[in-house]
C-alpha positions in Angstrom: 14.2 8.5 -39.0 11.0 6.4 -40.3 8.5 6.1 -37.6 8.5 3.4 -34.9 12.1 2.3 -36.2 13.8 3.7 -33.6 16.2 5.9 -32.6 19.9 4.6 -32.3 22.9 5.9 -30.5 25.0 5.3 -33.6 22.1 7.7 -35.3 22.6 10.5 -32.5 26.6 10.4 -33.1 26.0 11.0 -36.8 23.7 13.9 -36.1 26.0 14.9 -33.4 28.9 14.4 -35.9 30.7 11.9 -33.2 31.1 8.2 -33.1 29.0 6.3 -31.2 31.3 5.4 -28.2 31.6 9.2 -27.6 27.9 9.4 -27.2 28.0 6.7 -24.8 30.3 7.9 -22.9 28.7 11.7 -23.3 25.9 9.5 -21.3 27.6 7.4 -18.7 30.7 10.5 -18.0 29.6 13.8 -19.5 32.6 15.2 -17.6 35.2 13.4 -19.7 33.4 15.3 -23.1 34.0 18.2 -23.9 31.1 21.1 -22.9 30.8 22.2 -27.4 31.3 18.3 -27.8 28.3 17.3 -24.7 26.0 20.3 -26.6 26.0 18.8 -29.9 25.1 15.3 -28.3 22.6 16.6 -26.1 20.8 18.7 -28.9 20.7 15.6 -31.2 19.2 13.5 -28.6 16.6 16.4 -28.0 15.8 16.4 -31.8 15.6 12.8 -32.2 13.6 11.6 -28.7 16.2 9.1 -27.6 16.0 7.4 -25.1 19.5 5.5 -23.7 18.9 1.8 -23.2 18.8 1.4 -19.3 18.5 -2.1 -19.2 22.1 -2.4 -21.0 23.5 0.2 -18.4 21.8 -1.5 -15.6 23.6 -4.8 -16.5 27.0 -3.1 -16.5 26.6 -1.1 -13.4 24.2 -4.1 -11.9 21.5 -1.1 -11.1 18.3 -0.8 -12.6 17.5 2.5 -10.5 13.5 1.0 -10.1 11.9 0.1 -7.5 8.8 -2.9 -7.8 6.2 -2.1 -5.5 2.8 -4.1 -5.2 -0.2 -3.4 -3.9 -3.7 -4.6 -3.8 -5.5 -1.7 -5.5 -4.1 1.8 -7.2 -7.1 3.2 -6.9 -8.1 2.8 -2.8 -6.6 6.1 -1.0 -5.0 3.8 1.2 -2.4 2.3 -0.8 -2.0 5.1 -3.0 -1.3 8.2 -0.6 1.3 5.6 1.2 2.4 5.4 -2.0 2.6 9.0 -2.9 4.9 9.4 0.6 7.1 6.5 -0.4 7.5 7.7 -4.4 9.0 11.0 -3.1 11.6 9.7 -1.4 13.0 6.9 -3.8 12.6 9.9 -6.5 14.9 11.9 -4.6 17.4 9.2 -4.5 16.9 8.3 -8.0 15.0 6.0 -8.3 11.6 5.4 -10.5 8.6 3.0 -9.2 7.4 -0.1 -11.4 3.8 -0.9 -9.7 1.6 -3.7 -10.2 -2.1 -4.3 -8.5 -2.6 -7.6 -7.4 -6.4 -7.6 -5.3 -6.1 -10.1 -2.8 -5.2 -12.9 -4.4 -1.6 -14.8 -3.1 -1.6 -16.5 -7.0 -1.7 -12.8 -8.6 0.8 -11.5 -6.6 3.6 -14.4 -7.4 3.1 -14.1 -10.9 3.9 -10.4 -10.5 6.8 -10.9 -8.4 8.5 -13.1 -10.9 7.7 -10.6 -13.8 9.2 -7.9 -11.6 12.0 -9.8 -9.9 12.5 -10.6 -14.0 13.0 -7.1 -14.8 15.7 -7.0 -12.2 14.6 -4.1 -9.8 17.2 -2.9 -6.9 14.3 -3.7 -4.2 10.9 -4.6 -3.8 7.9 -3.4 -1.9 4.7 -5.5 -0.8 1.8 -5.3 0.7 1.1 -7.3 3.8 3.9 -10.6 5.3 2.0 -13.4 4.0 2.8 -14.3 0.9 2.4 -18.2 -0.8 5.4 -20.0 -0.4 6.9 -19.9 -4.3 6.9 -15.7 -3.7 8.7 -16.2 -0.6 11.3 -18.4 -2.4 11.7 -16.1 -5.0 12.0 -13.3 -2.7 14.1 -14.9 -0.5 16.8 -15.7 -3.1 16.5 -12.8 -5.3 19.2 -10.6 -3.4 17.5 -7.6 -3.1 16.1 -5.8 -0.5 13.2 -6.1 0.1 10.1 -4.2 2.4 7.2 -5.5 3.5 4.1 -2.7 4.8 1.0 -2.3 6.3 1.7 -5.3 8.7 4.5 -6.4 10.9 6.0 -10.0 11.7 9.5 -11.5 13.9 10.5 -13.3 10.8 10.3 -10.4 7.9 11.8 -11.2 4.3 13.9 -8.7 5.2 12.2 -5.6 6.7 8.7 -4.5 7.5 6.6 -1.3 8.0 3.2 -1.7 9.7 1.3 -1.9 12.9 -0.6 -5.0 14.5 -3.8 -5.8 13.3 -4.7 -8.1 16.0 -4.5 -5.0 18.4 -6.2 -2.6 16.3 -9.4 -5.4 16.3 -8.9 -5.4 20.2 -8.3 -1.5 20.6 -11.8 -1.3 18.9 -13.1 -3.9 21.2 -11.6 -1.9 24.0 -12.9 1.1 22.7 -16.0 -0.4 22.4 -16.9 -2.3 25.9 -15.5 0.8 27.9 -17.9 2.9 26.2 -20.5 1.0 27.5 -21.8 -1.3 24.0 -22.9 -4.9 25.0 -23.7 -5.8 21.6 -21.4 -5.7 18.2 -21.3 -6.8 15.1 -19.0 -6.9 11.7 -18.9 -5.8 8.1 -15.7 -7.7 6.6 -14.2 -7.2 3.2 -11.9 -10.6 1.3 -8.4 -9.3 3.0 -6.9 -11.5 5.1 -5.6 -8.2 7.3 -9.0 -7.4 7.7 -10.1 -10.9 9.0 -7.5 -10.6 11.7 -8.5 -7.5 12.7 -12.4 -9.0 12.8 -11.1 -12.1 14.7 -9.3 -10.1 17.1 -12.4 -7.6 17.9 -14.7 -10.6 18.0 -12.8 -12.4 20.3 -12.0 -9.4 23.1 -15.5 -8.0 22.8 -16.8 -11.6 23.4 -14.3 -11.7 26.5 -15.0 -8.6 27.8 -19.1 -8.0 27.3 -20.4 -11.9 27.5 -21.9 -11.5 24.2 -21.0 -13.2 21.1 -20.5 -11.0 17.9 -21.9 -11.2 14.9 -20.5 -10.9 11.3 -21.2 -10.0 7.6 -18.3 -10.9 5.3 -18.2 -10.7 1.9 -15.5 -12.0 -1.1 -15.1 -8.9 -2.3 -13.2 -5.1 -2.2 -15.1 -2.4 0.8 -18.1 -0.4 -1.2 -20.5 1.9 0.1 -23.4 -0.5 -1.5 -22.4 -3.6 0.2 -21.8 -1.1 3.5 -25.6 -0.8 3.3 -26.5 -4.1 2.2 -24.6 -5.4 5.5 -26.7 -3.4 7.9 -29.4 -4.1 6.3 -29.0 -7.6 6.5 -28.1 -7.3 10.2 -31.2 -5.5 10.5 -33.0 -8.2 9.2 -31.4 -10.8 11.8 -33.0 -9.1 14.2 -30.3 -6.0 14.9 -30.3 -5.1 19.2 -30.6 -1.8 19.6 -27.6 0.2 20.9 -25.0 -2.5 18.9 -21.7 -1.5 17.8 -21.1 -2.4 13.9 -17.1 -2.6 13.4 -16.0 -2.3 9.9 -13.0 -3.4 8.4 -12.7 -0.1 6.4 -14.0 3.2 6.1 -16.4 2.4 2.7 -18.1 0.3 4.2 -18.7 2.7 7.8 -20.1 5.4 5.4 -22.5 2.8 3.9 -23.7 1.6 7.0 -24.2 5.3 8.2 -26.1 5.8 4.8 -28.5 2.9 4.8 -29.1 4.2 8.8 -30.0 7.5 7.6 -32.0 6.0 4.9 -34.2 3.9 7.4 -34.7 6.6 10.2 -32.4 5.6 12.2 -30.4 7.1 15.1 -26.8 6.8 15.0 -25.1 6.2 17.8 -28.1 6.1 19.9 -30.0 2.9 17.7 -26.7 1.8 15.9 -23.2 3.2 16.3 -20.0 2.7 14.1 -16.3 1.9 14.0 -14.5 2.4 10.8 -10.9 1.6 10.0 -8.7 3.7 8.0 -9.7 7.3 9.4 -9.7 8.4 5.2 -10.4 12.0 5.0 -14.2 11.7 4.3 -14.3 10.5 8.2 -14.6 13.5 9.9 -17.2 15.1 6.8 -19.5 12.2 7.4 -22.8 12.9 9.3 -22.1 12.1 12.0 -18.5 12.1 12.2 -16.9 9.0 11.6 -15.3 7.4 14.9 -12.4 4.8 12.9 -8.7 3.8 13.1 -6.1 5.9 12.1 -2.8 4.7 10.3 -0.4 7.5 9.3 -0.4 6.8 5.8 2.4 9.5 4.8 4.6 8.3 7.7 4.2 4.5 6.9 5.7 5.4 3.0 8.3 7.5 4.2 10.0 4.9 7.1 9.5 2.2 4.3 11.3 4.2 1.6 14.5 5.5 4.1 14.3 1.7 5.3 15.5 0.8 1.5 17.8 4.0 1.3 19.8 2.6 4.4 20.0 -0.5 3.2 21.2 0.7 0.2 23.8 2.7 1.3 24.7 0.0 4.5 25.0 2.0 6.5 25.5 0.0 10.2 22.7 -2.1 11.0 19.7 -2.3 9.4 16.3 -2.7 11.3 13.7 -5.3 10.5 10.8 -4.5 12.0 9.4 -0.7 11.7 6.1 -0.2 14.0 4.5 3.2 13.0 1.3 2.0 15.7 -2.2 3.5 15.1 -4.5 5.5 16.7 -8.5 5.2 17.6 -10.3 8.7 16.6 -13.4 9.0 18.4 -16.0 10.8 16.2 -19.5 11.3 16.8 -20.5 7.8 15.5 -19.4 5.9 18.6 
């Protein structure tokens, strides 16, 4: 074989000294070839490197065997150890993940859906339930199933996995107020999740301690630099002492205890925090870090058996899976 020409069935039955259509069918039915006949195949496709065209089996048997799955970053902890949960499951069913990251940007993510949706995939995973309405078209009448995570909505696509954001903000507020805070504040990142949550915690605290919060968003992914440019730019407002900062994610909680440390500062006595996302630096973090914890290993696994069922349609089908959260209080709060 000359390099890069690539390696034909037809080339594996002449190694294999068999026709072509015996190889194929070696590949589809290996039970209806004989075992001397199914060894001579299967060491000419180990000499050559062939690989069987899936995309022509997956039009006959209309299965692809992959799964698309989309998700704002590869690279957060967040996404990727859901990810890790969910890739186990559809592996031992099968099935092998296609993955695209598409920020937080609703343009980005359509374009990816159609590439993927192109590709023909037996379902489709997404992050978040709002999506611009040309993704929700093409979603809607691509056939497939598809689940939705990290957020949950009445009117699904077709199934979600995810908790309410709008009552983790107000847990915090909770949280918050009965621990005796009468001032807070905010460190947003650009995810529309994360504004709900911020909206949510503003508003309760508000209600509940007569003191308007305060907030510090920024277009842009959680770091631990803009986690210490926030508080100190809160500082600079004029910071009460004693104020709760709630942060839309963990980064930027360890920033803010950083640039606190870095300025003599007492936490929680002179500033205390709230993180979200309870990653596993939280509890190393000095002091502890006091944040929101989402099961990230369960949330992949009901998402994945929430495809496997409807695969296999098997009576009905849920839409909406609720996997909740849970405030860990830590010494930072």
């Amino acid at each position: 074989m000359r390099r890069g020409s690539g390696v034909t069935m037809a080339e594996v039955g002449r190694l294999a000294g068999v026709s072509q259509v015996t190889v194929s069918r070696a590949l589809s039915s290996p039970d209806k070839v004989s075992p001397d006949t199914l060894k001579r195949i299967q060491d000419a496709i180990a000499r050559t490197g062939y690989v069987p065209n899936a995309v022509a089996g997956a039009l006959a048997s209309s299965k692809s065997k992959l799964i698309a799955a989309l998700v704002p970053s590869v690279t957060n902890i967040v996404y990727s150890s859901m990810l890790h949960a969910f890739s186990d499951i559809m592996w031992g069913h099968g099935y092998q993940i296609m993955l695209s990251e598409t920020g937080f940007d609703p343009e980005r993510e359509e374009k990816a859906i159609a590439a993927h949706l192109s590709r023909r995939p037996d379902a489709i995973l997404l992050t978040g339930v709002r999506h611009s309405p040309g993704a929700r078209r093409m979603l809607l009448n691509a056939g497939i199933p598809v689940v939705e995570v990290w957020d949950i909505s009445d009117t699904p696509i077709d199934c979600c996995v995810g908790f309410s954001h709008i009552g983790a903000g107000e847990a915090a507020a909770d949280f918050a107020v009965d621990a005796g805070y009468r001032h807070a504040a905010t460190i947003t990142a650009s995810d529309e999740r994360a504004a709900r949550r911020r909206d949510a915690f503003a508003a309760r605290f508000a209600h509940r301690a007569g003191a308007p919060v305060r907030g510090v968003d920024y277009p842009a992914s959680a770091t631990l630099g803009l986690g210490r440019r926030a508080l100190a730019h809160l500082l600079e407002q004029g910071l009460e002492a004693g104020t709760v900062i709630f942060c839309s994610s963990d980064q930027f909680a360890q920033g803010v205890l950083i640039e606190a440390a870095a300025r003599g500062l007492s936490v929680p006595r002179d500033v205390a925090v709230i993180g979200f996302g309870d990653q596993e630096f939280a509890a190393e973090t000095d002091p502890p870090l006091t944040s929101i914890r989402i099961d990230r290993q369960v949330l992949g696994q009901v998402a994945a058996n929430a495809l496997v069922d409807r695969f296999a349609r098997t009576g009905h089908a849920e839409t909406v899976y609720n996997v909740g959260f849970e405030l860990i209080r830590r010494g930072s709060a």
